[in-house]
VOGU-3710 file (C-alpha; in Angstrom, 3 decimals, decimal comma):
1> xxxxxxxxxx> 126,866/124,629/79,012  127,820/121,930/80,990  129,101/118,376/80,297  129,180/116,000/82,437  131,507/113,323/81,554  133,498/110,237/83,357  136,990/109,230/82,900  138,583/105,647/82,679  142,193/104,949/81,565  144,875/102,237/82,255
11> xxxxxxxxxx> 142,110/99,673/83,421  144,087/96,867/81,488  142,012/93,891/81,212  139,754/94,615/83,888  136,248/95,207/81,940  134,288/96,012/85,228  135,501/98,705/86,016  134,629/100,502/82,267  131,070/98,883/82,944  131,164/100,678/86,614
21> xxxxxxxxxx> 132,359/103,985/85,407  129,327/103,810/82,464  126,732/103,551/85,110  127,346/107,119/85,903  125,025/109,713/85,282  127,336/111,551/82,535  126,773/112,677/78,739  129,864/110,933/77,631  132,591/108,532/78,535  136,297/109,579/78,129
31> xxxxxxxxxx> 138,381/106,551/77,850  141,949/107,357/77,587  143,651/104,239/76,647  145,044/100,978/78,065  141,704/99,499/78,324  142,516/95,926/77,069  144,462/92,899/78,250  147,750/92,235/76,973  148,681/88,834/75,552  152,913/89,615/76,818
41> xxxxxxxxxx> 153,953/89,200/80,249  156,685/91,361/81,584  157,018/89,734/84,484  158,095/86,780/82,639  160,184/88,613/80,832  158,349/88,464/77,704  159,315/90,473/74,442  156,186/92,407/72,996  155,184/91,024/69,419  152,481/93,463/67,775
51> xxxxxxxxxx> 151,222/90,929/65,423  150,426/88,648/68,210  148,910/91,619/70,629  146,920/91,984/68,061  144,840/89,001/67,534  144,838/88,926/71,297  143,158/92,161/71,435  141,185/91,445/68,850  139,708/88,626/70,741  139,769/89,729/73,952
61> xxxxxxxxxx> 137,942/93,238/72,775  135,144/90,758/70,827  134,832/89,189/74,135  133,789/92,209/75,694  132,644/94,679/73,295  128,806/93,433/73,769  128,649/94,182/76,630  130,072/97,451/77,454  128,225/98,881/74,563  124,679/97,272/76,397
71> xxxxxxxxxx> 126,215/98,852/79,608  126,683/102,673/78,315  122,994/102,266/77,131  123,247/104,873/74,201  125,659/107,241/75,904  128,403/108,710/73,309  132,393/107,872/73,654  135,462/109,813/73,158  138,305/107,597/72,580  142,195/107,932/72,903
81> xxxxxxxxxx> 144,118/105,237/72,433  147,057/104,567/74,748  150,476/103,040/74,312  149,090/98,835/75,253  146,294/99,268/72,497  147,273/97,535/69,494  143,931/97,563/68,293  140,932/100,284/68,618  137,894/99,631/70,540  136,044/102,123/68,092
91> xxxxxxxxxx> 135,782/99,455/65,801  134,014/97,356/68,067  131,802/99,771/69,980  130,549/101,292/66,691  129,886/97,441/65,639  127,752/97,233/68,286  125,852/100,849/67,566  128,258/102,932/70,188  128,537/106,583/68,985  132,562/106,970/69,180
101> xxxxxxxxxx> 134,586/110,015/68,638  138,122/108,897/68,253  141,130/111,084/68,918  144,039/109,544/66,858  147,199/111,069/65,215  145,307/111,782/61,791  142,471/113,140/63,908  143,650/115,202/67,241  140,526/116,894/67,780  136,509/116,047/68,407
111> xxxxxxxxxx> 133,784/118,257/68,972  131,094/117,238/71,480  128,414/119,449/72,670  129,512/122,179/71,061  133,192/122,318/73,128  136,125/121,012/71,298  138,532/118,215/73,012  141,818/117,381/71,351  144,710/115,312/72,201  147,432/112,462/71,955
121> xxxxxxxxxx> 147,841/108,894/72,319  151,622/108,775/72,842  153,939/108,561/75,547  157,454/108,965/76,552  159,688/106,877/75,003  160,303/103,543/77,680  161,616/100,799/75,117  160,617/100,939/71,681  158,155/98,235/72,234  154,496/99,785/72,534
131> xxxxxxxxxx> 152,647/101,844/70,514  153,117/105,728/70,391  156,374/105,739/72,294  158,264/108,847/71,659  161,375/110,764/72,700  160,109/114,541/71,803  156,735/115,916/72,109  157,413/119,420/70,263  155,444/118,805/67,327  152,466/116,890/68,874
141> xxxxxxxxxx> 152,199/119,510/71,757  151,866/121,914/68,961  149,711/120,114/66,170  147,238/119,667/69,475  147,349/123,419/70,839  146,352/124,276/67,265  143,194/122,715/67,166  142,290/124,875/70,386  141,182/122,806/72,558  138,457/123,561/75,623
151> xxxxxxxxxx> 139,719/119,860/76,856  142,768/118,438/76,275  142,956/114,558/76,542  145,790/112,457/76,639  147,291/108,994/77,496  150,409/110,061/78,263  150,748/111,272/82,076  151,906/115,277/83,411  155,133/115,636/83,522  156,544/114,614/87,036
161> xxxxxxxxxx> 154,107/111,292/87,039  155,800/108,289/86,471  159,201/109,851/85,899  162,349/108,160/87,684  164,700/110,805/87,800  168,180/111,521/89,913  166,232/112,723/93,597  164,276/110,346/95,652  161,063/111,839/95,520  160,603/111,016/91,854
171> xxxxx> 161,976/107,322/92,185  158,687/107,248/94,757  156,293/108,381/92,206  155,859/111,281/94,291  156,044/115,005/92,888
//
């Protein structure tokens, strides 16, 4: 059997791009996290607060939960959060009659069309300030493998990505 499915992840407050990716001719949408605005500004050099991310996610996800739930017009979600979601969309999208199937830490597997997708939220461990930041991934790796997945999902990127190590080629973002 074949699923066809499209991906979105790390789209951080940019809501078209979800509703672009839903057009697709798939069966289901895999959203891997970071889908929301965030309220703090690191560029400003802004301390993260998750009480206040919160109710800005909250709100901002309201905003926009309408919408992308007319946009996938009745076509099924699996959900990861990531590491900037203080909040779940599931919540939201099922408000609004979205068929979700959430992968969380209580919950690291979903079954869709008959193949099994499992996976993790967190990520490596940057400053202590988001959500699902951790410094060893023994345990998850193996509560995941476990399940036995056909897909494995994830927010957190392959080892190599987004690693600043000692040679040049990793301070690039390259390797």
């Amino acid at each position: 059997m074949t699923i066809r499915i499209a991906h979105a992840s790390d789209t951080h407050n940019q809501p078209s791009i979800v509703r672009q990716v839903a057009d697709l001719d798939v069966d289901v949408l895999l959203l891997t996290g970071d889908m929301m605005g965030n309220k703090v500004n690191r560029m400003y050099g802004e301390t993260v607060d998750a009480i206040t991310e919160r109710a800005y996610q909250t709100g901002w996800f309201r905003k926009h939960a309408k919408k992308w739930a007319q946009d996938l017009n009745g076509r099924p979600v699996i959900s990861v959060p990531g590491n900037h979601d203080f909040i779940s969309i599931t919540t939201w999208l099922r408000h609004y009659g979205v068929t979700v199937l959430e992968i969380t830490d209580e919950n690291p597997m979903v079954e869709f069309m008959g193949v099994r997708f499992a996976g993790f939220r967190q990520v490596e461990y940057l400053a202590g300030e988001w959500v699902g930041e951790v410094r060893d991934f023994d345990g998850i790796i193996d509560r995941v493998f476990n399940c036995n997945p056909r897909v494995l999902v994830g927010h957190s990127p392959p080892a190599g990505i987004l690693e600043y190590g000692d040679n040049e080629q990793d301070r690039r973002g390259i390797g």
